[in-house]
C-alpha positions in Angstrom: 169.0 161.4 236.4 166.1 161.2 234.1 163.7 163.1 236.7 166.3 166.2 236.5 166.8 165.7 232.7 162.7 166.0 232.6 162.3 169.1 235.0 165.5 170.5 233.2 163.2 170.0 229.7 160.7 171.4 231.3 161.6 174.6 232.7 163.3 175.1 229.4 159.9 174.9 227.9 158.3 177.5 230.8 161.3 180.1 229.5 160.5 179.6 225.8 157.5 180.0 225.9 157.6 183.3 228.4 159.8 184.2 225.9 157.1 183.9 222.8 154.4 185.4 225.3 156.1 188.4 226.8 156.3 190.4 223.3 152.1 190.0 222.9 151.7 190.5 226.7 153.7 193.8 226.7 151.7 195.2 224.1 148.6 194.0 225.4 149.0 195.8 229.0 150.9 198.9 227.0 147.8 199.2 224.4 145.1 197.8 226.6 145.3 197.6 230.4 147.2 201.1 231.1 144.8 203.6 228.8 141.9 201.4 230.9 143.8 202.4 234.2 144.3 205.8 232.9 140.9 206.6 231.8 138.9 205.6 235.2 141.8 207.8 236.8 140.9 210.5 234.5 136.7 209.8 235.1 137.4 211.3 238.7 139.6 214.6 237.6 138.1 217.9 235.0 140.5 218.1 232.4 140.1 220.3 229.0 142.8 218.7 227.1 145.6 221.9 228.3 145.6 223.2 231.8 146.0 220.8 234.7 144.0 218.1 235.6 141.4 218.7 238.7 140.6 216.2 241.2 136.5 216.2 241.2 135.9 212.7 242.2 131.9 211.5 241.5 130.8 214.8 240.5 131.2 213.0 236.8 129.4 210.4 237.6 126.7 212.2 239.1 126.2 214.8 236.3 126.3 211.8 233.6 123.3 210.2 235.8 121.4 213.8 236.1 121.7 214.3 232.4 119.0 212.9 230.5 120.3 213.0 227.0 123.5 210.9 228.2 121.1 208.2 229.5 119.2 208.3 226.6 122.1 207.6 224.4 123.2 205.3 226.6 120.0 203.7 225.9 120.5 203.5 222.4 123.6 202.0 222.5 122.2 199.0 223.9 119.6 198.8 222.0 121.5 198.8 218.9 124.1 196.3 220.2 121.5 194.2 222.0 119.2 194.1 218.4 122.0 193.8 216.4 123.5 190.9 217.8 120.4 189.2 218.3 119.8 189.4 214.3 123.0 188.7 213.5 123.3 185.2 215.4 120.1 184.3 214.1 121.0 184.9 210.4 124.1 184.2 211.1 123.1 180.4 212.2 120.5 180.3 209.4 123.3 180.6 207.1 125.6 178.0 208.8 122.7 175.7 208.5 122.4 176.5 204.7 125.8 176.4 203.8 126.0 173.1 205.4 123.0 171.7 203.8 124.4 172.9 200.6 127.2 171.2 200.2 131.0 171.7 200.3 131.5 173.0 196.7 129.0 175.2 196.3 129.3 176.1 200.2 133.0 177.4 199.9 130.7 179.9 197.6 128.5 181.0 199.8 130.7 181.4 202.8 133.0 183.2 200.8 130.0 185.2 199.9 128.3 185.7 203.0 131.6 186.7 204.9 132.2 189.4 202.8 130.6 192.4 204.4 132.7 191.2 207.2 135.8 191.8 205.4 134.8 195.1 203.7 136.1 198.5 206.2 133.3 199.9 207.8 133.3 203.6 206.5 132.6 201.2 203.1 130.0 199.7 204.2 128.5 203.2 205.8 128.8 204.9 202.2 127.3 202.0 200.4 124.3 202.0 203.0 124.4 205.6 202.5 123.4 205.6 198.8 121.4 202.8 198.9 118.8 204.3 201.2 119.1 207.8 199.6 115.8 209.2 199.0 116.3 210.4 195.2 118.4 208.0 193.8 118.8 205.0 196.4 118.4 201.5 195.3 115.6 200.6 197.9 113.6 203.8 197.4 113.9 202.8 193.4 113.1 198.9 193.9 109.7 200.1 196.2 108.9 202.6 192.9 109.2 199.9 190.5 107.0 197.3 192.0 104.2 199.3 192.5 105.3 200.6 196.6 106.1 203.8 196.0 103.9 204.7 198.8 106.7 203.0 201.2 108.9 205.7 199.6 111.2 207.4 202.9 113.6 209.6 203.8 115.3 206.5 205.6 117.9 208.1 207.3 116.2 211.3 207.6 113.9 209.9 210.1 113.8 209.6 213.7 111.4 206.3 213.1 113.5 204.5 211.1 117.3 206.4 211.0 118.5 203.2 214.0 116.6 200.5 212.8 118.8 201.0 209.2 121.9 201.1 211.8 120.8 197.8 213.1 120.1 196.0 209.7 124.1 197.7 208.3 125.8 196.0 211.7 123.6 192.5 211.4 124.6 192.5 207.7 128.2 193.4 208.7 128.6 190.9 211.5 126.4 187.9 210.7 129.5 186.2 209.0 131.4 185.8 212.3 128.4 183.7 213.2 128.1 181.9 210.1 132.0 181.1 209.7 132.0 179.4 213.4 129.1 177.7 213.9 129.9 175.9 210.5 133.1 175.3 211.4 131.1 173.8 214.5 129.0 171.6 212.7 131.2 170.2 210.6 132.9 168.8 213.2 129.5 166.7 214.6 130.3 162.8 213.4 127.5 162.0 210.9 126.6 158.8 213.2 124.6 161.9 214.9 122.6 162.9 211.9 122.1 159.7 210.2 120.2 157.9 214.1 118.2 161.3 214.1 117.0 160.6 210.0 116.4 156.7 211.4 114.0 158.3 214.0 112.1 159.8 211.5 113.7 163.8 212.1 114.4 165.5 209.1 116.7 168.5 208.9 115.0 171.3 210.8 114.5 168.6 213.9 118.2 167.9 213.4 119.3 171.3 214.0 117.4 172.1 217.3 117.6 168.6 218.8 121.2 167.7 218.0 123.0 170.6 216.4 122.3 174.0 217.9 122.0 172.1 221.6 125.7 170.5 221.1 127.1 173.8 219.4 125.7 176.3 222.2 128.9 177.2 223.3 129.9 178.3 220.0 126.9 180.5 219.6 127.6 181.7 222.3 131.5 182.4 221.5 130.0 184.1 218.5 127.2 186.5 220.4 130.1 187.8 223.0 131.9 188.7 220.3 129.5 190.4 218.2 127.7 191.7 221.2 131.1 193.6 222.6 131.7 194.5 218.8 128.4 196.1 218.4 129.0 198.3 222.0 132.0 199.7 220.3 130.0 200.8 217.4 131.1 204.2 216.5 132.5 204.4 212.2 129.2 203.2 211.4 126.9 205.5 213.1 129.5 208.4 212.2 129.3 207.9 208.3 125.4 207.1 207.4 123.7 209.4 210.1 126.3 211.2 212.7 124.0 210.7 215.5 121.5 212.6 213.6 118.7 213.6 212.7 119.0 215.4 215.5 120.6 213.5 218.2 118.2 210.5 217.9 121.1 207.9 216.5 124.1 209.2 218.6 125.5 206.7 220.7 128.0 206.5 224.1 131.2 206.3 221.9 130.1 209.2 219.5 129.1 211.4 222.4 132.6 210.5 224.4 134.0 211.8 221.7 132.1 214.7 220.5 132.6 215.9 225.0 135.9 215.4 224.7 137.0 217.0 221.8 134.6 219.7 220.7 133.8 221.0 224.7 136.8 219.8 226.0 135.4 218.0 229.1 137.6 215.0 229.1 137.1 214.0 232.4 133.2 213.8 231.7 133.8 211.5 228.9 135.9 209.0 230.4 133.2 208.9 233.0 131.3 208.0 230.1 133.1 205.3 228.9 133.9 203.5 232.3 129.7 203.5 232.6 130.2 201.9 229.5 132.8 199.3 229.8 130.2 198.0 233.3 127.5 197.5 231.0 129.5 195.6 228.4 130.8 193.5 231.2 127.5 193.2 232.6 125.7 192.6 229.0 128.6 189.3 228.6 128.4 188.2 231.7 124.5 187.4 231.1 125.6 186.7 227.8 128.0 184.1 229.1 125.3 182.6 231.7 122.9 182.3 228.6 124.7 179.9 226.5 126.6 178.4 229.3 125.5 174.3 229.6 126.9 170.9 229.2 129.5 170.7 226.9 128.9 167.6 225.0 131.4 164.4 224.3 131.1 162.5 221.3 
């Protein structure tokens, strides 16, 4: 009697909580998993947008491989998620260790603080960039003038030398806070026992982090650089507001050229090849990602 009472409690737990999943798991496929189906369906077909949709099959593929300037922005798309990630996990766990080392009452400060950018939309953030590196009244042009550098004076969005790396710095200073928020939330949970044998050794704080913290928190990093890292591929409100792929097309990414060929040429077909290439490389980049950080998860 009890074993039927348990499987009877049991199965009414498997329906309840079907019936708490199914809502987020129908929007999921609706929103998610069918527009991924439908664009690699619509990768193999030419399609302007009106007339009926033509089967082409790799002929996409082929001319996104043959044309130089796709690869090339394809290029810069992982270079500016790639680079931006990397900075932002670095600051990012530079912070955490601050924040920690500061304290909890001035701390809740500086998280709040440094978690800001984070929260702010991104066409925000674009426009602030925007003015700041302007080349007649922009704060860093200014700053440079007044301390005697007005030699380092630029155009810094104007030019093809510097235009990306300004992208890189806006996304690091957007996305470092994700870092920062978990891997403090990471090492707040390590049991002081750990901190106070490694200050009996002799290790002060920098020792502590990379031989106790960073090693037992790797997993979180690593939780924190997928994120970031498939963030950063998706980039497209950033790049759109400070530079529009310009000058020239030297900033233009994957996303903003999927949607310039679909929409101003009407090649749809073309740019969902586009994006499929994409979504492989941002498997591929996570997977290596996920190998990276991968280790022994520690007990404590």
């Amino acid at each position: 009697m009890n074993k039927l009472s348990s499987k009877s409690k049991n199965i009414q737990r498997l329906i309840l909580g079907w019936i708490f999943i199914l809502p987020a798991l129908f929007f999921i496929i609706y929103a998610s998993v069918f527009p991924a189906i439908s664009n690699f369906i619509l990768s193999f077909q030419k399609w302007d947008g009106f007339l009926a949709k033509k089967w082409v099959w790799f002929e996409n593929y082929i001319q996104f491989f043959k044309d130089g300037d796709v690869l090339r922005y394809l290029y810069n798309s992982v270079y500016l998620s790639f680079l931006s990630t990397l900075g932002a996990v670095l600051i990012g766990l530079f912070l955490a260790a601050l924040v920690f080392k500061i304290g909890s009452k001035l701390g809740s400060f500086a998280r709040l603080v440094f978690f800001i950018p984070g929260m702010i939309p991104v066409a925000i953030n674009g426009l602030l960039f925007v003015f700041i590196l302007n080349p007649q009244m922009g704060l860093l042009n200014n700053f440079l003038k007044l301390i005697g550098l007005s030699s380092y004076n630029n155009a810094w969005l104007e030019d093809s030398r510097t235009a990306m790396n300004c992208i890189v710095v806006v996304n690091i200073w957007m996305m470092c806070g994700i870092t920062m928020v978990l891997s403090y939330a990471a090492i707040r949970m390590l049991p002081a026992s750990l901190f106070e044998s490694c200050k009996i050794d002799g290790g002060g704080y920098i020792r502590q982090l990379f031989s106790i913290v960073f090693p037992i928190i790797k997993n979180v990093i690593g939780t924190a650089a997928i994120y970031t890292l498939a963030a950063n591929f998706k980039t497209y409100g950033i790049v759109q507001v400070m530079t529009q792929g310009g000058p020239g097309d030297i900033t233009r990414t994957i996303p903003i050229n999927m949607i310039n060929t679909a929409f101003n040429f009407g090649e749809f077909g073309y740019a969902a090849s586009m994006g499929v290439v994409l979504s492989l490389v941002v498997v591929v980049s996570i997977l290596v990602t996920t190998k990276f950080f991968g280790g022994d998860i520690y007990e404590f």
